[in-house]
Backbone bond lengths (Angstrom), bond angles and torsions (degrees), N, CA, C in turn:
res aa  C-N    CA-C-N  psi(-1)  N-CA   C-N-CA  omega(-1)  CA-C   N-CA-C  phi
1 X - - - 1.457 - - 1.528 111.90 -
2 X 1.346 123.11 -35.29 1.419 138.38 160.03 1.782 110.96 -39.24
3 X 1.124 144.64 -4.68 1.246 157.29 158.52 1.415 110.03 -85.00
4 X 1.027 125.51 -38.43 1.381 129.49 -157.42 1.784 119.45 -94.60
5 X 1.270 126.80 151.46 1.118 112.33 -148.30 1.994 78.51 -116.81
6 X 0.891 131.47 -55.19 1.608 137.94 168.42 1.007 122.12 -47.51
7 X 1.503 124.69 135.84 1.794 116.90 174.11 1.339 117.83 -74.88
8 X 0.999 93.17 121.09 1.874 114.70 173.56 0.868 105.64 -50.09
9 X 1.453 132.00 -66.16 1.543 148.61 -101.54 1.782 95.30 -96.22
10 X 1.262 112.32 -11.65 1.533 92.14 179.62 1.745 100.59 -83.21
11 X 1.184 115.57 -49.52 1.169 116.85 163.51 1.663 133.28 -34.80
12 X 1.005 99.94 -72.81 1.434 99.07 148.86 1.595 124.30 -21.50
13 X 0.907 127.12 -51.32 1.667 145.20 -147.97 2.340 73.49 -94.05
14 X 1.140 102.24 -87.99 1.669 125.97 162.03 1.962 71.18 13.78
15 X 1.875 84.54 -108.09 1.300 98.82 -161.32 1.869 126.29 -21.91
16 X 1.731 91.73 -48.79 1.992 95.04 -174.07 1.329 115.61 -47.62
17 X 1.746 103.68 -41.06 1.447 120.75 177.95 1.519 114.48 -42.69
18 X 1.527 99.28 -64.49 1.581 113.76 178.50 1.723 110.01 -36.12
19 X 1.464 94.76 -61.10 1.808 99.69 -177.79 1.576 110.98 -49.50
20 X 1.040 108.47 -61.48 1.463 114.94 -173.94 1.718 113.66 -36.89
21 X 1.605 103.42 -55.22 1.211 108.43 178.47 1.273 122.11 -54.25
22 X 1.128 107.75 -51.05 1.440 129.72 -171.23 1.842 113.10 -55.82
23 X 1.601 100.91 -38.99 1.258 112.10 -170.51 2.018 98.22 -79.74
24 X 1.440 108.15 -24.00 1.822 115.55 -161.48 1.879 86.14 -79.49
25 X 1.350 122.99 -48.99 1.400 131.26 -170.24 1.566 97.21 -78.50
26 X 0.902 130.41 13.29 1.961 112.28 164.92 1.712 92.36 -122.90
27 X 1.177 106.44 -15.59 1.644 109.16 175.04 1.376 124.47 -50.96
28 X 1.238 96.04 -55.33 1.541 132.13 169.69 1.322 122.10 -44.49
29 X 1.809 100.79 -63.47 1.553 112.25 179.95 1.641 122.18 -30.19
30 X 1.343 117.74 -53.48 1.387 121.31 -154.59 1.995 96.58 -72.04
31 X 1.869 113.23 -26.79 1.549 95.20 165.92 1.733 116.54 -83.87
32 X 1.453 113.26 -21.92 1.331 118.09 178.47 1.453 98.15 -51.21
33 X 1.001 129.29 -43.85 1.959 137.66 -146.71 1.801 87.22 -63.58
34 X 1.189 118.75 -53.13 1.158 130.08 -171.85 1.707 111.01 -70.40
35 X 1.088 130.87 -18.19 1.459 103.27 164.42 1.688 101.05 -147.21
36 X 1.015 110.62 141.85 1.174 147.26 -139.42 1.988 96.30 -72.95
37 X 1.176 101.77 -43.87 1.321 96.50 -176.44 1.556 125.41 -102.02
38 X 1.708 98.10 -0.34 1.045 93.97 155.04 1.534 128.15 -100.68
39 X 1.468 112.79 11.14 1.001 107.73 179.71 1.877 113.40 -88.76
40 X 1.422 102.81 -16.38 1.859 120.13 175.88 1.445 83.95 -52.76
41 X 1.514 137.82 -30.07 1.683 123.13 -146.44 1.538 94.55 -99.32
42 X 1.550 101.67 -63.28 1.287 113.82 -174.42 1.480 110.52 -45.28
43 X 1.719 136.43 -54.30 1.155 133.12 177.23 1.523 135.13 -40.43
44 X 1.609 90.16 -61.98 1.294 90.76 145.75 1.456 128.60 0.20
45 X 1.854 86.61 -109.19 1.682 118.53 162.49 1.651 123.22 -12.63
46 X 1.791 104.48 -51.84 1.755 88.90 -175.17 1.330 88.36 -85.53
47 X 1.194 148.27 4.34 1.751 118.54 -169.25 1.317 92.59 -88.13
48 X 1.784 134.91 -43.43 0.907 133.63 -176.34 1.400 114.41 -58.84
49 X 1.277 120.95 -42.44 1.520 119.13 -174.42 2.198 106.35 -60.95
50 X 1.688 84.13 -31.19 1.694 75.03 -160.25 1.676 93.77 -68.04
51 X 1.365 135.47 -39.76 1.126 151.01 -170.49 1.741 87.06 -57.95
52 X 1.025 129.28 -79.07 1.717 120.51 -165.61 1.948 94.71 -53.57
53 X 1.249 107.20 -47.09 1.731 83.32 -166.10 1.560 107.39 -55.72
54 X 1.826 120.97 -29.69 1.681 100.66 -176.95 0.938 123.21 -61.80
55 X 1.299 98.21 -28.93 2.129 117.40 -157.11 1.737 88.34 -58.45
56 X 1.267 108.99 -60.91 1.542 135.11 -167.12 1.797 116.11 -40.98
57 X 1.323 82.39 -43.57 1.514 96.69 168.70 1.557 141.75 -109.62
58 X 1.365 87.39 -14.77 1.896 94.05 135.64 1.089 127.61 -84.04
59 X 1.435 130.90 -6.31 1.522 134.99 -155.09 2.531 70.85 -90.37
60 X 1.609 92.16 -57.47 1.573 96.14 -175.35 1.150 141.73 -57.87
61 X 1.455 98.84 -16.74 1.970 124.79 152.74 1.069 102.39 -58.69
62 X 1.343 141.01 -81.68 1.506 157.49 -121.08 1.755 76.87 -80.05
63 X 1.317 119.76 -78.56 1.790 113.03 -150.37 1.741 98.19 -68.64
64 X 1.623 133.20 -33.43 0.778 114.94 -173.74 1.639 124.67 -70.05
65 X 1.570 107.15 -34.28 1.358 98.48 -176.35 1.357 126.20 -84.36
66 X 1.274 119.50 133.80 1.554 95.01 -152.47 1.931 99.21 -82.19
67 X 1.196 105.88 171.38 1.640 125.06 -167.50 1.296 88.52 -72.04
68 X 1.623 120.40 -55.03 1.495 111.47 -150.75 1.795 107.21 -101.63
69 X 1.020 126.79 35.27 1.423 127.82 -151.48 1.567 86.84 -69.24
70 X 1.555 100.91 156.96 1.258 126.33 -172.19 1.955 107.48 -84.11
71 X 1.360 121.85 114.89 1.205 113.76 -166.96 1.950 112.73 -52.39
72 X 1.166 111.30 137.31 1.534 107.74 172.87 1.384 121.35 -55.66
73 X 0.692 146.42 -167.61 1.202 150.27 155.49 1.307 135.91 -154.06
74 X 1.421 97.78 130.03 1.635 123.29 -147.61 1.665 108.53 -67.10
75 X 1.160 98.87 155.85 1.808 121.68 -165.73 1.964 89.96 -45.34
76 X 0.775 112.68 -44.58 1.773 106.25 -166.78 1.736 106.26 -86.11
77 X 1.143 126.88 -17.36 1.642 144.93 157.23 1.418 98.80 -57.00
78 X 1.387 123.28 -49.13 1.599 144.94 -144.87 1.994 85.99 -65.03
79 X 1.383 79.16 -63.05 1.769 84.44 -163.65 1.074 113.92 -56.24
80 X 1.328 125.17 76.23 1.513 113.64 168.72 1.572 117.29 -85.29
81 X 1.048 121.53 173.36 1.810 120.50 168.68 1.214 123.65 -83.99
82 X 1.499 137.50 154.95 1.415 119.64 -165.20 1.522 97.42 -78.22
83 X 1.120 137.53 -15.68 1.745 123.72 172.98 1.581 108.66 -46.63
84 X 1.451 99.44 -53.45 1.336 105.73 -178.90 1.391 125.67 -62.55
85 X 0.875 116.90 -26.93 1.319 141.15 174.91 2.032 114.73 -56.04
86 X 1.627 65.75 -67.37 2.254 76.86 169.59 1.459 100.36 -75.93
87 X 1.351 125.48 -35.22 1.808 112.19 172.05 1.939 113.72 -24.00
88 X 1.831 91.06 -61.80 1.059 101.58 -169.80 1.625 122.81 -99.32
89 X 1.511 105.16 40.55 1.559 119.21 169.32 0.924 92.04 46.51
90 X 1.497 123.56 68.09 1.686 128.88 152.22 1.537 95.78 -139.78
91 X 1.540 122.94 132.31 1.499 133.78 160.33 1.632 100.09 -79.88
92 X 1.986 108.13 167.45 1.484 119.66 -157.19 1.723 108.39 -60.65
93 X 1.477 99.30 -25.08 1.658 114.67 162.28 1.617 132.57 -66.57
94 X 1.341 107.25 -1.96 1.485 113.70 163.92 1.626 111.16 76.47
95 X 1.344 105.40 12.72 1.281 111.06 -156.33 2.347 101.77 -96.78
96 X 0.511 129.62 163.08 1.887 120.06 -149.27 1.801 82.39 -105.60
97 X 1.295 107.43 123.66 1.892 111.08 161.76 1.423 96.98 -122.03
98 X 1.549 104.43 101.66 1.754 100.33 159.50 1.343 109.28 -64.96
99 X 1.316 94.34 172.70 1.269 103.63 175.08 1.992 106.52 -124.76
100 X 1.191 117.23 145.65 1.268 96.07 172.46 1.729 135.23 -45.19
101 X 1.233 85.93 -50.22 1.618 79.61 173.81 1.641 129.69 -68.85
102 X 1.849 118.97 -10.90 1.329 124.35 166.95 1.530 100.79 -86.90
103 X 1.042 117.05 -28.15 2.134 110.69 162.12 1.184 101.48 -58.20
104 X 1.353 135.84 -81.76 1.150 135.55 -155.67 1.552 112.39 -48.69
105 X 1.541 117.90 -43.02 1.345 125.24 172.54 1.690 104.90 -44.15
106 X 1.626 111.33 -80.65 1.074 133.43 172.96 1.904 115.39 -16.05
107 X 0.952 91.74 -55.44 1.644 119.55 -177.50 1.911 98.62 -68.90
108 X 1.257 124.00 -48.34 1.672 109.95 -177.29 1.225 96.99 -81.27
109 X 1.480 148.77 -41.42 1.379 145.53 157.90 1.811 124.51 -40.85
110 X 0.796 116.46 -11.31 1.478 137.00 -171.24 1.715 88.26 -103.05
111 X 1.617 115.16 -67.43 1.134 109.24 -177.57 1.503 133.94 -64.87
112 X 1.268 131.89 -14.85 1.583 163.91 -161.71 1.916 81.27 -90.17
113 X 1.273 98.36 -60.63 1.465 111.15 -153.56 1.635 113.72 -59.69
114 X 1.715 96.86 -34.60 1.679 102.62 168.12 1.468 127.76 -84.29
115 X 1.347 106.84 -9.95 1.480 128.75 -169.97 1.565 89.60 -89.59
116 X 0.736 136.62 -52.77 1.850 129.30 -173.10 1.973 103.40 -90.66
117 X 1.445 95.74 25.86 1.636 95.45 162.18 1.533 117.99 63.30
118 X 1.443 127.16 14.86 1.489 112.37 -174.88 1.449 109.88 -96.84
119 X 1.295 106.34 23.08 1.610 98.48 165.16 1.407 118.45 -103.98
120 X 1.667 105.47 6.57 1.835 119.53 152.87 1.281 114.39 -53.09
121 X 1.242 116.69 -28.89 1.503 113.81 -168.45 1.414 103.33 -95.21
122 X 2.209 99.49 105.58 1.712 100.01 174.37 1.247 136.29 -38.85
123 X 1.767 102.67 -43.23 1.553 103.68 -172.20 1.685 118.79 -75.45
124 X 1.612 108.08 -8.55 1.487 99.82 163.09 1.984 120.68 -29.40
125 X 1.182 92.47 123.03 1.408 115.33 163.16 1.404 126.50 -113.28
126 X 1.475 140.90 144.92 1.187 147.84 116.34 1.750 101.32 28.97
127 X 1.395 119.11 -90.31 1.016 145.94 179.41 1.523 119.81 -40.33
128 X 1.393 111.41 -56.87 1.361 120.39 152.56 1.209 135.17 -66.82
129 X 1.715 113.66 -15.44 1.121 121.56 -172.74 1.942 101.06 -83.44
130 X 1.254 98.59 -45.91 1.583 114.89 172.50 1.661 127.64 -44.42
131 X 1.418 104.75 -35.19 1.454 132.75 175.64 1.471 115.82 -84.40
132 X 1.622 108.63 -23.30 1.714 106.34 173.04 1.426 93.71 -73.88
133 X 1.396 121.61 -73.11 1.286 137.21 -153.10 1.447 125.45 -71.28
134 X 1.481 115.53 4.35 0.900 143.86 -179.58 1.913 129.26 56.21
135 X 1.243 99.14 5.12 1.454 115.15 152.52 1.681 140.06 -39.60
136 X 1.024 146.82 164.24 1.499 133.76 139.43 1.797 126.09 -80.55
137 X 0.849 126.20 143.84 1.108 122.76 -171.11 1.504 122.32 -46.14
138 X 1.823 95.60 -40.39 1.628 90.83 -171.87 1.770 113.07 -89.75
139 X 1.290 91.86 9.19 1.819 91.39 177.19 1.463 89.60 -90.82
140 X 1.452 145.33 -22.35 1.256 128.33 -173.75 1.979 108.39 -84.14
141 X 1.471 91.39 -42.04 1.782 76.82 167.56 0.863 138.21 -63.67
142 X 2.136 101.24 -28.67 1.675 98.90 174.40 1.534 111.31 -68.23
143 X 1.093 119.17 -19.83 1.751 131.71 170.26 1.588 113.14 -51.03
144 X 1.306 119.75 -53.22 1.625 123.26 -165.97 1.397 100.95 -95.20
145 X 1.909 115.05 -4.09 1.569 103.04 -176.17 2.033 93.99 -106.07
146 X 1.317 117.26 -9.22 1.312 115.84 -177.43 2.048 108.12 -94.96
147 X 1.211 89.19 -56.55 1.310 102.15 -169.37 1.831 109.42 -82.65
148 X 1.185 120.34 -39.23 1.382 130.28 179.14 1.215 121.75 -87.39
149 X 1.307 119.97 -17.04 1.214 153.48 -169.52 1.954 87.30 28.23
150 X 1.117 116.92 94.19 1.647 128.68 -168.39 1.641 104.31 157.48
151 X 1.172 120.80 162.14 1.418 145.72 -168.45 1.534 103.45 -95.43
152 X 1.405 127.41 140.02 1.563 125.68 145.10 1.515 117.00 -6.46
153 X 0.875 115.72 -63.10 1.730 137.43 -156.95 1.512 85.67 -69.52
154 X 1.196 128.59 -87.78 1.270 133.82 -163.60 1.356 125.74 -70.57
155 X 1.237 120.66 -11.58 1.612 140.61 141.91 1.620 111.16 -36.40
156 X 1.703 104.80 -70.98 1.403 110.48 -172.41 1.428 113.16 -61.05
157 X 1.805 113.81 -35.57 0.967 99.72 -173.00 1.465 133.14 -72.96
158 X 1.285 103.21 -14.57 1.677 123.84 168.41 1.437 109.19 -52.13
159 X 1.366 110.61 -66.42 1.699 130.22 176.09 1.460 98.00 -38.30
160 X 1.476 131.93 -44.47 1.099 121.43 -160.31 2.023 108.31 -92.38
161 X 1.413 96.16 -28.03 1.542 79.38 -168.39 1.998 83.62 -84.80
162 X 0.786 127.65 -40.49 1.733 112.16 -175.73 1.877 100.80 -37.99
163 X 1.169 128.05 -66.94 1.010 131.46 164.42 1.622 119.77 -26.34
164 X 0.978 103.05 -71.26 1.684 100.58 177.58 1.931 111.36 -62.73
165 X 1.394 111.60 -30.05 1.449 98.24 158.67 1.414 123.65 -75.64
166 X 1.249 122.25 -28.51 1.294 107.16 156.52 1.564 128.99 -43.01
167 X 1.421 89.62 -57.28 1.608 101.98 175.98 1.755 127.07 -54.32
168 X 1.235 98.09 -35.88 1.564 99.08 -177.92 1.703 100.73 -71.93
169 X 1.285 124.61 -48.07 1.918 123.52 171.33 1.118 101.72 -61.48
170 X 0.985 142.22 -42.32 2.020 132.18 176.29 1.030 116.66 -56.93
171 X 1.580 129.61 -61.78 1.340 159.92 142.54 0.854 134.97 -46.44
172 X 1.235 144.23 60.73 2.170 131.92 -169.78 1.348 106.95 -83.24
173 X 1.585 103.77 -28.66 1.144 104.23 -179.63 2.078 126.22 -71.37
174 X 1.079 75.77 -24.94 1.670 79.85 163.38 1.780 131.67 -66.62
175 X 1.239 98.14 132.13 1.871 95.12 160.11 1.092 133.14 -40.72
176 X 1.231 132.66 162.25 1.384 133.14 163.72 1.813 120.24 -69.76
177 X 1.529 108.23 -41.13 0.904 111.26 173.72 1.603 108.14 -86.38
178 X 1.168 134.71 -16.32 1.143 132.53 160.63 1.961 107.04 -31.67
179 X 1.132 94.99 -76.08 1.602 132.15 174.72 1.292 112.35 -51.03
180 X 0.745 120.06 -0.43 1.965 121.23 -169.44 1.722 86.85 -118.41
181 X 1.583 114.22 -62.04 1.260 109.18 179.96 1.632 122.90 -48.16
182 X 1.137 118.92 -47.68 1.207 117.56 -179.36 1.198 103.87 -89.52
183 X 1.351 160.37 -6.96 1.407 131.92 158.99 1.352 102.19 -81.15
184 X 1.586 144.96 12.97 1.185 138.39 -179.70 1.495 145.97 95.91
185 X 1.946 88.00 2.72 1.437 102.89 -175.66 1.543 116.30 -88.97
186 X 1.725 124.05 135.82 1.315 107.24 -137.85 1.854 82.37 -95.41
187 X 0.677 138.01 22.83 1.734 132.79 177.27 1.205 90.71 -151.52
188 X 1.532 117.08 -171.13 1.211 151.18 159.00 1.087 126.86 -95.23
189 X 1.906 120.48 -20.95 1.148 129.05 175.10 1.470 95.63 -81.97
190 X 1.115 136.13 -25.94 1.486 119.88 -162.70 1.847 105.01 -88.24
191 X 1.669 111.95 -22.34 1.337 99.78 174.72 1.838 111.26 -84.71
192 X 1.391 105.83 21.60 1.298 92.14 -151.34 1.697 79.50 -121.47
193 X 1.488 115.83 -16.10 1.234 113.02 161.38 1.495 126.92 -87.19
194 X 1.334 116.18 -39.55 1.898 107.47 151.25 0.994 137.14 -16.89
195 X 1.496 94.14 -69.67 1.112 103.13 160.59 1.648 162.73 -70.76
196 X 1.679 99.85 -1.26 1.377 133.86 167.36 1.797 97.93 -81.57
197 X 0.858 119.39 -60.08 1.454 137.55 171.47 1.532 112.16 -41.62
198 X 1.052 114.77 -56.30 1.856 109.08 -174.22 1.891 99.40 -108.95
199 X 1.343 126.34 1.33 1.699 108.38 173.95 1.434 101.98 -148.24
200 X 1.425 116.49 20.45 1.162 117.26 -177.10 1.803 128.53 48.44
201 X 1.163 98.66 13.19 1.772 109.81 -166.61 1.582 95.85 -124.71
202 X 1.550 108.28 167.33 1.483 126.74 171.26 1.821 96.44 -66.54
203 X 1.108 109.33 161.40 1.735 105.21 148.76 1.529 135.49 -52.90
204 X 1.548 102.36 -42.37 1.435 127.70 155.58 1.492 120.51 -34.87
205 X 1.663 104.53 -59.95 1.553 114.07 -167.73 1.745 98.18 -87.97
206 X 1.271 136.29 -25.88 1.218 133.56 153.12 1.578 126.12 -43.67
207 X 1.407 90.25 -45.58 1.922 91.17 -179.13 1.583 102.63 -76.81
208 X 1.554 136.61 -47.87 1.058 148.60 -175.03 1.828 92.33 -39.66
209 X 1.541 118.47 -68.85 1.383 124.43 -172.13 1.255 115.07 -57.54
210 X 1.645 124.10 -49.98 1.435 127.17 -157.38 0.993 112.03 -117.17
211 X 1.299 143.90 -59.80 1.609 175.61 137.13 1.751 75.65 30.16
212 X 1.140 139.94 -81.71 1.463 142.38 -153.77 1.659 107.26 -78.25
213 X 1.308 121.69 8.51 1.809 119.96 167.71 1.129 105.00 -121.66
């Protein structure tokens, strides 16, 4: 989930639901089998459950995989030489050595990148993020785990609630969900959890306190 720029977690929740059901409606079946009218109920019941568990887990395909993923690369790609290897600030362990000057790069590209607003766009990923900026993916994590000392995920989400506090003191007149949408948060529950998380308050009870100093 640390890749991902959108909240999972309702989905997630989505999916457990699905299982649960799914597992309570085949439970059932073997007394449904035995009488006749309860099986008109029960049938029903599992077709619907199996129908919510696909939906549920295509709904969890679609946001998890990202659109722009970086192609793998195949067993004969694989073999590179260790020159190449240190070319691309990787030791024989595969393990990411920036270098200052590919941080520092990394770091004005990161910044360019928030300044022209594309961290509005929820479904930004890791993956996609790697493919704008022309990076590999794992030189950017080793980036937010060296230099940021924080994950993708929790990177953006910083970027985004600073933004929306900006926005709520610029703006009073704006919504909350106004403000959630455009700094990039894909619900309302998720700005409403940030923000429980870093000020202990709703967004609401934040702007009420601060929003006007």
């Amino acid at each position: 989930m640390e890749n991902f720029g959108i909240d999972l977690i309702p989905y997630v929740r989505y999916s457990q639901a699905s299982i649960i059901l799914l597992y309570f409606a085949a439970g059932l079946l073997p007394v449904a089998i035995l009488f006749n009218t309860l099986l008109y109920i029960i049938g029903p019941l599992i077709l619907l459950s199996v129908i919510f568990f696909v939906h549920t887990f295509i709904a969890m395909g679609y946001y998890i995989t990202p659109k722009e993923v970086i192609p793998e690369e195949n067993d004969a790609e694989a073999k590179v030489t260790e020159a190449e290897d240190m070319k691309d600030g990787k030791n024989t362990h595969g393990t990411n050595i920036l270098t200052a000057n590919r941080k520092m790069e990394i770091e004005l590209a990161l910044k360019k990148w928030c300044e022209e607003g594309f961290y509005k766009d929820y479904e930004v990923n890791i993956y996609s993020l790697a493919t704008k900026l022309g990076y590999k993916k794992n030189e950017l994590t080793e980036y937010f785990n060296q230099s940021e000392y924080t994950n993708f995920r929790t990177w953006l989400s910083d970027i985004r609630f600073n933004e929306a506090v900006r926005m709520m003191k610029a703006n009073p007149e704006y919504s909350i969900d106004a403000i959630s949408t455009e700094c990039g948060f894909s619900s309302h529950t998720w700005i409403y959890r940030i923000f429980k998380q870093k000020t202990g308050m709703s967004p609401s009870q934040w702007r009420k306190q601060f929003a006007s100093i």
